[in-house]
C-alpha positions in Angstrom: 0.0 0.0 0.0 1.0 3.5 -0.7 2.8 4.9 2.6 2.4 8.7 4.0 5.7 9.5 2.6 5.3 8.5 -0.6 1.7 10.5 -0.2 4.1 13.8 1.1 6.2 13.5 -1.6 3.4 13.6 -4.3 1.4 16.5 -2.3 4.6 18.6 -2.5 5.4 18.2 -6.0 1.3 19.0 -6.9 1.5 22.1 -4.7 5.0 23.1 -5.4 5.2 22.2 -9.0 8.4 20.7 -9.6 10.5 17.6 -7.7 13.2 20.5 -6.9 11.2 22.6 -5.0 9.0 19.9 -3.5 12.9 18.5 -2.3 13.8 22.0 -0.9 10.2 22.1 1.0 10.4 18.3 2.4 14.1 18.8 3.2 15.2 16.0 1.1 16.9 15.4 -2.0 15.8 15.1 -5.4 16.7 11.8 -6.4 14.8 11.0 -3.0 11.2 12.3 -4.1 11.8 11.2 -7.6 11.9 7.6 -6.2 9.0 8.2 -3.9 7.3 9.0 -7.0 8.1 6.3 -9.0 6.9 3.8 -6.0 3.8 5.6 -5.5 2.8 5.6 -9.2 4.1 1.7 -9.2 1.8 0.9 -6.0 -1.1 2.7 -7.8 -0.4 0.9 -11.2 -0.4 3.9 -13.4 1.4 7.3 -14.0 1.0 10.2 -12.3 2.7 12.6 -14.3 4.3 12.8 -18.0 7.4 12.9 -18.3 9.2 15.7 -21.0 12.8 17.0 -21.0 13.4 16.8 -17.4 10.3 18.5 -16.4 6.6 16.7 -14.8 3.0 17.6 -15.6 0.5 16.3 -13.4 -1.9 13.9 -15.4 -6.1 14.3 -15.0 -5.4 11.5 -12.4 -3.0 13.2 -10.6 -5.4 15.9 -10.1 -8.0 14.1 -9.2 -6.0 11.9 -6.5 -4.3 14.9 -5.1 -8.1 15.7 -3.2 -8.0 12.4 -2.1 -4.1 12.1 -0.3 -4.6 15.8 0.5 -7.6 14.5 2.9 -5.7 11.1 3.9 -2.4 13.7 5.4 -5.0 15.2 7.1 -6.1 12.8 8.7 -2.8 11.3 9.0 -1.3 15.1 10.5 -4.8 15.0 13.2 -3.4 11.4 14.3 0.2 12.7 15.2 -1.3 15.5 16.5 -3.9 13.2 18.9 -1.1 11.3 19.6 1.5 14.6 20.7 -1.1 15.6 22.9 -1.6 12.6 24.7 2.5 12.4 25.5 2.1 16.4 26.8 -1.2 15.8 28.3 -2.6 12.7 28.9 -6.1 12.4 28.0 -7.1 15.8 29.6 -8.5 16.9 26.0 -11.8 17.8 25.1 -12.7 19.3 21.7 -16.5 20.6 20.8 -17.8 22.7 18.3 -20.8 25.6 19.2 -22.7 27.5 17.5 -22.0 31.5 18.1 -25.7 31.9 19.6 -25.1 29.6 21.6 -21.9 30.1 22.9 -22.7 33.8 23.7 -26.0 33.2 25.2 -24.5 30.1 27.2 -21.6 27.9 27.0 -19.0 31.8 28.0 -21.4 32.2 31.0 -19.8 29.2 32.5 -16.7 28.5 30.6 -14.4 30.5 32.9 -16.0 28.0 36.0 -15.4 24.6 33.9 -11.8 25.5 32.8 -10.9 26.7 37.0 -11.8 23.2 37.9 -10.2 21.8 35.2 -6.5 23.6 35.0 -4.8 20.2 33.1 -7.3 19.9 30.5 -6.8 21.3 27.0 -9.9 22.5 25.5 -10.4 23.1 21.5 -13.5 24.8 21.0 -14.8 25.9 17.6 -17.9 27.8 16.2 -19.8 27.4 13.1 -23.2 26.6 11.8 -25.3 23.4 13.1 -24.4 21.9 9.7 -20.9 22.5 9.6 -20.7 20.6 13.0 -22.7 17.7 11.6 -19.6 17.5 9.5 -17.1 17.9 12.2 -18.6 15.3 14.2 -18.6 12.5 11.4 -14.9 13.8 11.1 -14.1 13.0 14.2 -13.4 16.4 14.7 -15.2 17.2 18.0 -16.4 15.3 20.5 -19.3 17.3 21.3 -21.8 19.8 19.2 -24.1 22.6 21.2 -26.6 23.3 18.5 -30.1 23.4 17.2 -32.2 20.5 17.0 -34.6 20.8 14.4 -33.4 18.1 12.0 -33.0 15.0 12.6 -29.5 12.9 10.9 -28.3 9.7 11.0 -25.4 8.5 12.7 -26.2 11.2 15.7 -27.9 11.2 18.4 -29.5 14.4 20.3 -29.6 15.1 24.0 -32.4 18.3 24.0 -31.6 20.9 27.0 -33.2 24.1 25.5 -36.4 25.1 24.6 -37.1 28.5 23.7 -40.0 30.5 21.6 -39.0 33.1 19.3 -40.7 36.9 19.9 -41.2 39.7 18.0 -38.7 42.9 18.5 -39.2 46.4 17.7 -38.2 49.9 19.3 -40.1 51.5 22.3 -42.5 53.0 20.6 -44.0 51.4 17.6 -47.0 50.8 17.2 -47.1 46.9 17.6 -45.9 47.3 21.4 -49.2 48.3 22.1 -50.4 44.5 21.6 -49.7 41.7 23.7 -48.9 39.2 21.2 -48.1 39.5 17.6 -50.1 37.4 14.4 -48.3 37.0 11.1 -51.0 38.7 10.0 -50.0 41.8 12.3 -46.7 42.2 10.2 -47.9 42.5 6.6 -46.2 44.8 4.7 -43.9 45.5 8.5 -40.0 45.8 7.2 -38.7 42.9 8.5 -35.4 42.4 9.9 -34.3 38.7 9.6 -31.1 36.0 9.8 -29.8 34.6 6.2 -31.3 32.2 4.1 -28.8 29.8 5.6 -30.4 29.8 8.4 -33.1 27.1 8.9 -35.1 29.8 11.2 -35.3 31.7 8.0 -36.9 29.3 6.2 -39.7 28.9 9.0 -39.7 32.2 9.2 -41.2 32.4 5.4 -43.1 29.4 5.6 -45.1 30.6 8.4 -45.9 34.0 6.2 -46.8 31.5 3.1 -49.4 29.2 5.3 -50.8 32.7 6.6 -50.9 33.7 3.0 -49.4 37.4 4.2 -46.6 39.2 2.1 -43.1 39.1 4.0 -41.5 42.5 3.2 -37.6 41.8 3.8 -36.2 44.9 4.9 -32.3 43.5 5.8 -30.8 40.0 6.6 -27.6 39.4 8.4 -26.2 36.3 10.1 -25.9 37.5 13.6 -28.5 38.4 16.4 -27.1 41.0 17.4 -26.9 43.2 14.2 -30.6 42.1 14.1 -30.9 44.2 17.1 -28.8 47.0 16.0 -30.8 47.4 12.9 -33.8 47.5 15.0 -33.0 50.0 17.4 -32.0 52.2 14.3 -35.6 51.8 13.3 -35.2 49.7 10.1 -38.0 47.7 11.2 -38.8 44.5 13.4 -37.4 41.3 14.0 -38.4 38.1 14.7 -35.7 36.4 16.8 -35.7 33.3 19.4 -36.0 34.6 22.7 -32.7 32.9 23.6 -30.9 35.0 21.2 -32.6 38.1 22.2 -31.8 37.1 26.1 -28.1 36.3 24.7 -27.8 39.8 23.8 -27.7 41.4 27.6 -29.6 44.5 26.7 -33.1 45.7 27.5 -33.4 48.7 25.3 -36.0 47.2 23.0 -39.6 45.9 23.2 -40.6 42.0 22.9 -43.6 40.7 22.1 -44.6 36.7 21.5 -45.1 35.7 18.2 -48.3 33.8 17.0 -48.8 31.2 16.4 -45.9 29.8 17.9 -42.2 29.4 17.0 -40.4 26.7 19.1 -36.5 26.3 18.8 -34.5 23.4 20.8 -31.5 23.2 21.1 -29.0 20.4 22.8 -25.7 18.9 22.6 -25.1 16.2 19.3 -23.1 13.3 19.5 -21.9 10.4 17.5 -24.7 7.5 18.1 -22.0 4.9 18.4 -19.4 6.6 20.7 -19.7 6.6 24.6 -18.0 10.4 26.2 -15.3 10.9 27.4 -14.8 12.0 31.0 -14.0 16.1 30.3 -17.2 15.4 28.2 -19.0 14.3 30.8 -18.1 17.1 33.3 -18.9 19.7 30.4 -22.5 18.2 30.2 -23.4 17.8 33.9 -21.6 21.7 34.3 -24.1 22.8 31.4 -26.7 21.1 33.0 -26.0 22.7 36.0 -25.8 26.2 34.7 -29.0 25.9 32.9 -31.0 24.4 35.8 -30.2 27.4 38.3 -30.1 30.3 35.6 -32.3 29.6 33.1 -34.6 27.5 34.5 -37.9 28.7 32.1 -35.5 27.1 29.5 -34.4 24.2 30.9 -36.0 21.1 29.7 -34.2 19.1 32.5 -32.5 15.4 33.1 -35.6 13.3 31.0 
């Protein structure tokens, strides 16, 4: 089978684009990544590049593989990586991925706790969309995914902690604070102040206006909540936001209203379906757990 060094030496010559230079960058010689060619392209059973007065062109093969071993060093490079931090570290390492509502309306509220009772533990957090965590997770990339829960997908499971309801937000002052609750049918021709089509809220958003048969008029879209807000106290027209984003934000200076009929979000942790946690991973869930159950209780869907 083709070894990572024969795989090195092919990635270096694609990216570098000639066996000297891919020499120079590996810290090799020449005659050294020629060979590692030659046995790649023998293990593979055909050619990888032509061949013409000393110089190489990369066939339509060589173009396509090069995705392929790009992805295998990867994963290759995430191995030595795993295995570096378990010499330094031990096993102290958790890795999760968050989305940035999320993280700002929750997981930083008790971060600073988690990592003072935990001072050997290394922790790799990133943010992204729910989606791009789905990936991550099938990767092997995080352990653990804070997200929403409104599709279902195979291979994962879903531990719900969050349920929320999304509102209606406009300045002091207009004329829909003077209702208690807000119908679609209330925000007909309303400029309307909403997240990005890649949002799946979005998209509820606009069916909801289509089953009511009421126009949506779009005023702006952004991806975050809080330029939602912004735009709103500017007066660029309402919002409809989930009322855990709107509590995420930490200021009072606008007026809420529910939304009917009703918009529920969830939200929860996502895991690999065939993987047990880890112990950090453990902690991490029974400290959120903890968090949730003595500050946001009204949230909190509890242990079941």
């Amino acid at each position: 089978m083709p070894t990572p060094r024969m795989m090195e030496a092919f990635q270096a010559v694609m990216e570098a684009g000639s066996v000297s230079a891919a020499a120079r960058y590996l810290g090799v010689s020449q005659p050294a990544v020629s060979r590692l060619l030659r046995q790649f392209e023998e293990e593979l059973g055909f050619s990888l590049f032509l061949r013409a007065k000393g110089k190489l062109t990369p066939t339509p093969e060589a173009h396509r593989l090069a995705v392929d071993v790009g992805q295998a060093l990867d994963g290759i490079e995430r191995v030595r990586r795993s295995a570096a931090d378990v010499r330094r570290h031990g096993t102290e390492r958790l890795r999760i991925g968050v989305t940035p509502m999320l993280y700002e309306a929750v997981v930083h509220r008790l971060l600073d706790g988690f990592l003072l009772e935990h001072p050997h533990l290394v922790l790799t957090m990133e943010t992204g969309l729910t989606e791009m965590m789905i990936d991550w997770l099938l990767r092997d990339q995080v352990e653990l995914a804070f997200a929403s829960l409104l599709e279902s997908h195979p291979g994962i499971d879903a531990i719900p902690l969050i349920e929320t309801h999304s509102v209606v937000l406009m300045p002091p002052g207009h004329p829909l604070a003077a209702k208690r609750a807000i119908g679609v049918e209330d925000l007909a021709e309303v400029p309307l102040i909403t997240m990005t089509r890649r949002y799946p809220s979005r998209h509820r958003i606009e069916q909801m206006f289509r089953r009511a048969g009421v126009p949506m008029r779009l005023r702006a879209e952004t991806n975050l909540s809080g330029t939602i807000c912004d735009m709103v106290r500017l007066g660029q027209g309402v919002a409809i936001l989930n009322a855990l984003s709107w509590g995420g934000t930490g200021r009072g200076d606008l007026e809420a209203r529910p939304l009917t009929p009703r918009l529920i979000n969830r939200y929860g942790v996502l895991h690999l379906s065939d993987r047990g946690f880890s112990g950090p991973a453990q902690q991490l869930l029974a400290a959120l757990r903890a968090y949730l159950a003595q500050s946001m209780g009204n949230v909190y869907l509890g242990e079941g």
